[in-house]
C-alpha positions in Angstrom: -178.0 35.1 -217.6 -178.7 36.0 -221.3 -176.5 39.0 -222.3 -176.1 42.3 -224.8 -173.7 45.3 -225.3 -173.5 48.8 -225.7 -171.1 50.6 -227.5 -170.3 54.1 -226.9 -168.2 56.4 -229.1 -167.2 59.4 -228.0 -166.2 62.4 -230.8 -163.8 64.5 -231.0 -164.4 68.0 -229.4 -162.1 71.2 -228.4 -164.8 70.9 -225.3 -163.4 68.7 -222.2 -160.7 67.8 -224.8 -158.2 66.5 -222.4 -160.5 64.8 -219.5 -162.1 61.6 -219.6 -165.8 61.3 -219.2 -167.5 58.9 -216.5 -169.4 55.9 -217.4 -172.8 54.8 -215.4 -174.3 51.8 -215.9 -177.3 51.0 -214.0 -176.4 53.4 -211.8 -172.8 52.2 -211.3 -169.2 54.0 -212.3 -167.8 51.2 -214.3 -166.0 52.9 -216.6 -164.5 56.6 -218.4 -164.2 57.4 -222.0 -161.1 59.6 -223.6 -161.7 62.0 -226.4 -162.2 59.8 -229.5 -162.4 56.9 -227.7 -164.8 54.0 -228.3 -165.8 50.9 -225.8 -168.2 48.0 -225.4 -169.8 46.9 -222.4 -171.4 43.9 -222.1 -175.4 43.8 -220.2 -177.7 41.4 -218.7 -180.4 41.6 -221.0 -183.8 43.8 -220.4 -184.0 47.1 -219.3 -180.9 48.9 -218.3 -179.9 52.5 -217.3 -177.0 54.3 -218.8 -175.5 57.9 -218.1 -172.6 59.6 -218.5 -170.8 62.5 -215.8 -167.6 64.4 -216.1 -167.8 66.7 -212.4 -171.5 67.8 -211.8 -172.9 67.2 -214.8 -174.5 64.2 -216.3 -176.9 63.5 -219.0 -180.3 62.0 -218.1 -180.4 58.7 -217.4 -181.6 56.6 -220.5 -183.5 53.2 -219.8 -182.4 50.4 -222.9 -184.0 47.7 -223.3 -180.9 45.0 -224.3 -181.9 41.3 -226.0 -180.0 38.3 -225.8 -176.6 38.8 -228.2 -177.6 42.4 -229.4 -175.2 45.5 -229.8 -176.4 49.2 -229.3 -174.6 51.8 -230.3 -174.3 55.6 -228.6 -172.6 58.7 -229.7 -171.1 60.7 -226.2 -170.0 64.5 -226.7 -170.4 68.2 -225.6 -173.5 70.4 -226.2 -170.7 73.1 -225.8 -169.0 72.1 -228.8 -168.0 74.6 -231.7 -169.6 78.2 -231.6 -171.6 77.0 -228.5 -168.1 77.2 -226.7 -169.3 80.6 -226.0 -172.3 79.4 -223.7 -170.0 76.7 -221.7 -170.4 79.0 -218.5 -174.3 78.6 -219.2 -174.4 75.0 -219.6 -172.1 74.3 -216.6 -174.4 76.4 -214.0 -178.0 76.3 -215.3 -178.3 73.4 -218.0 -176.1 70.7 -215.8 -178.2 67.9 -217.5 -177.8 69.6 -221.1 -173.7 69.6 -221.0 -173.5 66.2 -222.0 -175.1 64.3 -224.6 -175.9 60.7 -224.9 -177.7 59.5 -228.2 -178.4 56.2 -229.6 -176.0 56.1 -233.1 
């Protein structure tokens, strides 16, 4: 089978600064990120789904499209980062899916 990567990066925020952040992969744990930590994952190529989780709240799930020998690369991180601190509370009851960010780099 013909195969790609991800990459994911994540920053460096006072948010969730000392807990690791779950990795899903077509709809599978297969992995947990540190704070500043980056890792590749290598994926049969097409159309994959990727979302991150730290307790009950996730990001949505993104469908990528991977071809043969190609690398994508995603910044992870915390909506609830610098002055948004504040609304952590916020994020954590009502905006579970908005906690967590997953973007393409």
């Amino acid at each position: 089978m013909e195969k790609g990567n991800i990459k994911i990066t994540r920053t460096k925020q006072f948010a969730n600064k000392l807990r690791s952040i779950s990795i899903f992969i077509n709809k599978k744990e297969v992995d947990s990120l540190a704070e500043g930590e980056t890792k590749n994952f290598e994926l049969d190529a097409g159309i994959n789904e990727i979302y991150v989780k730290i307790d009950w709240c996730k990001t949505k799930p993104l469908k990528i499209d991977i071809r043969k020998n190609e690398t994508q690369e995603f910044i992870l991180g915390s909506n609830a980062a610098e002055w948004k601190i504040l609304f952590s509370i916020y994020y954590i009851a009502y905006k579970t899916e908005n906690y967590l960010y997953l973007k393409k780099k």
